[in-house]
C-alpha positions as CSV (number, residue, x, y, z in Angstrom):
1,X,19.6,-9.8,11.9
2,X,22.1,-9.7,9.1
3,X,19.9,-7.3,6.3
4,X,23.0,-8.5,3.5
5,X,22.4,-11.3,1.1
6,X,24.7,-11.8,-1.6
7,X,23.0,-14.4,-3.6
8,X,20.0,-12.1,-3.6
9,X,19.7,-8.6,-4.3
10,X,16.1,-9.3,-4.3
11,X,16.2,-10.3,-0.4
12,X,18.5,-7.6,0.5
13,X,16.6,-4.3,-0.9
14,X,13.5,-5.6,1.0
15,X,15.5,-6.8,4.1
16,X,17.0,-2.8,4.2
17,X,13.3,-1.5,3.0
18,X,11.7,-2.9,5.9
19,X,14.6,-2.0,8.5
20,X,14.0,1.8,7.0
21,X,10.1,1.4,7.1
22,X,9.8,0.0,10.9
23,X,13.5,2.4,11.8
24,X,15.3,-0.6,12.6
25,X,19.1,-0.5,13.3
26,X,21.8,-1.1,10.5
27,X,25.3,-1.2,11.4
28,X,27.8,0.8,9.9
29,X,29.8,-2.1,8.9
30,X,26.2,-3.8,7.5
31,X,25.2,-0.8,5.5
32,X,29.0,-0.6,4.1
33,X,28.4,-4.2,3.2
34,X,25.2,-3.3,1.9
35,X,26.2,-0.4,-0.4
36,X,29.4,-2.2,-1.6
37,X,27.2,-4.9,-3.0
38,X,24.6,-3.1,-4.9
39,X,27.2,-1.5,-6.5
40,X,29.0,-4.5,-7.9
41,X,25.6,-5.7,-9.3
42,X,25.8,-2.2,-12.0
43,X,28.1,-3.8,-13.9
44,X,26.7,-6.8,-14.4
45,X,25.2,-8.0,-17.6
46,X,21.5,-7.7,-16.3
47,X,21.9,-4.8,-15.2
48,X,18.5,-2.6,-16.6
49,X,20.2,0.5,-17.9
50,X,23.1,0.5,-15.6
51,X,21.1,0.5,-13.0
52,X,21.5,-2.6,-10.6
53,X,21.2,-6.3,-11.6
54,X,19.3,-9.3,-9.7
55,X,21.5,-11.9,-9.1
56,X,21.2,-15.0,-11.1
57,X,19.0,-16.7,-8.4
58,X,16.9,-13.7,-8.3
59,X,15.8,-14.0,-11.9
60,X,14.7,-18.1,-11.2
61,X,11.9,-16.8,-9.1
62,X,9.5,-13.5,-9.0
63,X,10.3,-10.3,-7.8
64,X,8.0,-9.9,-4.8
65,X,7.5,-6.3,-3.8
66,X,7.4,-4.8,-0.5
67,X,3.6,-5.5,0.1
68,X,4.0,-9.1,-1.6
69,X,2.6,-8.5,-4.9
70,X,4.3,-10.7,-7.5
71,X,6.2,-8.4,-10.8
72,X,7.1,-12.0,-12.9
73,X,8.2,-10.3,-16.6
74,X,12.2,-10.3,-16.5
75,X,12.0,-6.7,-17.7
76,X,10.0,-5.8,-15.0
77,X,11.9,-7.4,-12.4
78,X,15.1,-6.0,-13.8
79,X,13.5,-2.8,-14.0
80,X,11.7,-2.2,-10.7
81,X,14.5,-3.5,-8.3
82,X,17.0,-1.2,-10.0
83,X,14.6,1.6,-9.4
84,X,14.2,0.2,-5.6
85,X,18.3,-0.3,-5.4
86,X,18.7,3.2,-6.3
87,X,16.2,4.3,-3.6
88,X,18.5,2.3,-1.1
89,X,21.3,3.4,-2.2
90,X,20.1,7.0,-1.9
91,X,18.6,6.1,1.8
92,X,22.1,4.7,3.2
93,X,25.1,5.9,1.7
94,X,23.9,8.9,-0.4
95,X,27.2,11.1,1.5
96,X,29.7,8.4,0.2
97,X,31.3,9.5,-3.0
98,X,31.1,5.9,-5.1
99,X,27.4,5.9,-3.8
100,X,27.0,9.4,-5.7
101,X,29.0,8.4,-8.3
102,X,26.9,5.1,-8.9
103,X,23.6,6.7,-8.4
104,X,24.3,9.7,-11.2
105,X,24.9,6.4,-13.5
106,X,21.7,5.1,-12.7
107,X,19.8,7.7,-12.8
108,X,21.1,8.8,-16.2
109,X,20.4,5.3,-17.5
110,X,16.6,5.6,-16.3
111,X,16.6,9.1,-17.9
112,X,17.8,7.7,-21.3
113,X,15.2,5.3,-21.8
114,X,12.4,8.1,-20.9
115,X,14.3,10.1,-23.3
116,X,13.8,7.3,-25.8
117,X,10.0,6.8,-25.3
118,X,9.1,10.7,-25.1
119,X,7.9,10.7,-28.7
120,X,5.4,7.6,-28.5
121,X,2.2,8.1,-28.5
122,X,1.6,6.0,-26.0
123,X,4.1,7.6,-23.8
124,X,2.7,10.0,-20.2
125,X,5.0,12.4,-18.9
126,X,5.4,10.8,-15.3
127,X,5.1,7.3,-16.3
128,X,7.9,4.9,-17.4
129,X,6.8,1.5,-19.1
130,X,3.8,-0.1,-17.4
131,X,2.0,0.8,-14.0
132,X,3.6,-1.5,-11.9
133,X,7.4,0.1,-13.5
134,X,5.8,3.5,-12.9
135,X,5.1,3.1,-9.2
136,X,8.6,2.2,-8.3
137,X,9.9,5.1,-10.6
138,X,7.9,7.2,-8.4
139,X,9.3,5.7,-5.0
140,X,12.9,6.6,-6.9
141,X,11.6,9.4,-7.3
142,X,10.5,10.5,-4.0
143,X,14.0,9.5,-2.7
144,X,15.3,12.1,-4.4
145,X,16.2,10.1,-7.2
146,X,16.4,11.2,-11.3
147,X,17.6,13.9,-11.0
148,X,15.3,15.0,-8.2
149,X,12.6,15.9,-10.7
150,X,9.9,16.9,-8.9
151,X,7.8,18.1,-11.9
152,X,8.5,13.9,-13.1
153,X,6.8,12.8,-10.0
154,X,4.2,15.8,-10.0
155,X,3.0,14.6,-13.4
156,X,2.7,10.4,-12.1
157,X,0.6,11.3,-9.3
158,X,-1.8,13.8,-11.8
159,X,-2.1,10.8,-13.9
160,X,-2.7,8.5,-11.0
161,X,-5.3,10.3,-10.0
162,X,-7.1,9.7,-13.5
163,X,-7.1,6.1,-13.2
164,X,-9.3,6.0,-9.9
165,X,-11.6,3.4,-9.8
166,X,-15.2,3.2,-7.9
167,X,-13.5,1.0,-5.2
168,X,-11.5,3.5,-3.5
169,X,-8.4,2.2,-5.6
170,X,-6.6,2.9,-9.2
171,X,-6.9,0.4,-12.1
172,X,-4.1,-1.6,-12.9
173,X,-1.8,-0.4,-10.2
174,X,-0.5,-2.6,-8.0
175,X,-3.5,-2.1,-4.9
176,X,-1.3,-2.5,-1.8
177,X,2.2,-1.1,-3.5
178,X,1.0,2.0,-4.8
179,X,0.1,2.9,-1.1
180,X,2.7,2.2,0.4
181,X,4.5,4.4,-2.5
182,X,2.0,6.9,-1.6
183,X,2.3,7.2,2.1
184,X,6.5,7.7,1.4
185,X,5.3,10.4,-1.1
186,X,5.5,14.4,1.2
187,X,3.7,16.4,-1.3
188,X,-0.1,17.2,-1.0
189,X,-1.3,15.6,-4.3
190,X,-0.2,12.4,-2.7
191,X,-2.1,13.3,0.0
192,X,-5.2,13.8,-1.9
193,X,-4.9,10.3,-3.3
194,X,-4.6,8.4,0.1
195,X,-7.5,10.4,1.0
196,X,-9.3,9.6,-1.8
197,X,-8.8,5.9,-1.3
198,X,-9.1,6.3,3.3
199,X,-12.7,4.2,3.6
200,X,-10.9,1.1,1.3
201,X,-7.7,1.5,3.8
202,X,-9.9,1.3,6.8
203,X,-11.9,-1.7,5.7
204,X,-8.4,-3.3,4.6
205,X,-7.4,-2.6,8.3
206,X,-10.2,-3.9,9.5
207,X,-10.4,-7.4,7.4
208,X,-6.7,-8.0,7.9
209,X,-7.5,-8.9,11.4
210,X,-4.2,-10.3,13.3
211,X,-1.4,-10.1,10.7
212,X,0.8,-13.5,10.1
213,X,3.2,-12.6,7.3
214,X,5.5,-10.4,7.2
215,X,3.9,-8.9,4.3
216,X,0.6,-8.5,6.8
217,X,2.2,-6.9,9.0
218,X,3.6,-4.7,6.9
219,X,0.1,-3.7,5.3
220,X,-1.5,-3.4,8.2
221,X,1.5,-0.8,9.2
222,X,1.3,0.9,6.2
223,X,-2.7,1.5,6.6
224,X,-2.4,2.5,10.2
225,X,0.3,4.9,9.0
226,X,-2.3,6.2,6.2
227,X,-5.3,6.7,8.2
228,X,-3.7,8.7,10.9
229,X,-1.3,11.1,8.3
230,X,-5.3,12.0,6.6
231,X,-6.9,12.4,10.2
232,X,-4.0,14.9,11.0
């Protein structure tokens, strides 16, 4: 399977996410291929930041995360799949020297516009824009990315944790995303929160049934994955 799409950076951070999330192979030639394209998309126009852009085609359609929820503003899109290229980046190449020099750029552009909401009242220390925005900072984050701030990512998932619901979930967050987020987070306040929301991911498991889509599938991996890192 070729994991590269240059008419889509969309397609090509998910292709590489799932490859990572089930350890499938990528080529050296394919990840060189990979890198050397999200690069080329920081200096383009929509760029968020000077993070990395969606391509043109990208921005006709939704942005369709890994667990197939739907992130439809143009900021958010631009936002999020920077914050998701920057992970990949991380993930791939992170010993290449233009992969280092491209991911300090991104992360410094993410850090400015923190820097420039700090004083809102509105603003959370942890939390970047809306939820959706703050759960990919977060995966960023537990890449290693920003900086590795670990006191950034500490402070998300103590906010998280105030927005449980009754349902075994979080309000507003996106329900499937933020667990798979979670499950990629290795610190134990993470693992408080996917124990917190275990009997919703069993009954998940159990109404999924026989996954079809590849976004089933992916689910049902990432709440078998869940269920057997809180029974350890």
């Amino acid at each position: 399977m070729s994991y590269l799409n240059t008419n889509s950076l969309f397609e090509t951070v998910d292709n590489v996410s799932e490859a990572l999330f089930f350890q499938k192979e990528i080529t050296g030639d394919e990840k060189n291929g990979i890198i050397e394209f999200i690069i080329r998309q920081q200096d383009h126009p929509l760029a968020y930041y000077n993070t990395f852009a969606p391509t043109e085609q990208d921005m006709k359609g939704d942005l369709v995360l890994f667990t197939g929820e739907k992130i439809k503003t143009k900021a958010g899109r631009r936002h999020m799949i920077g914050e998701e290229s920057s992970r990949i980046l991380r993930l791939i190449g992170q010993e290449k020297e233009e992969v280092q020099k491209a991911l300090k750029i991104a992360d410094n552009g993410i850090l400015s516009c923190i820097e420039m909401v700090r004083n809102h009242p509105k603003y959370i220390h942890g939390t970047y824009c809306c939820k959706a925005c703050s759960t990919s900072l977060w995966l960023n984050l537990s890449s290693g990315g920003l900086r590795n701030d670990e006191s950034m990512l500490t402070a998300g998932i103590r906010y998280l944790k105030h927005q449980r619901d009754r349902d075994g979930s979080w309000q507003g967050f996106p329900p499937n995303y933020i667990l798979y987020v979670l499950n990629e987070i290795q610190n134990d306040l993470a693992l408080d929160e996917l124990k917190y929301a275990g009997p919703t991911v069993e009954r998940r498991l159990k109404r999924l049934g026989s996954p079809e889509s590849k976004f089933e599938v992916r689910k049902k991996a990432i709440y078998e994955r869940i269920l057997e890192k809180i029974d350890s």
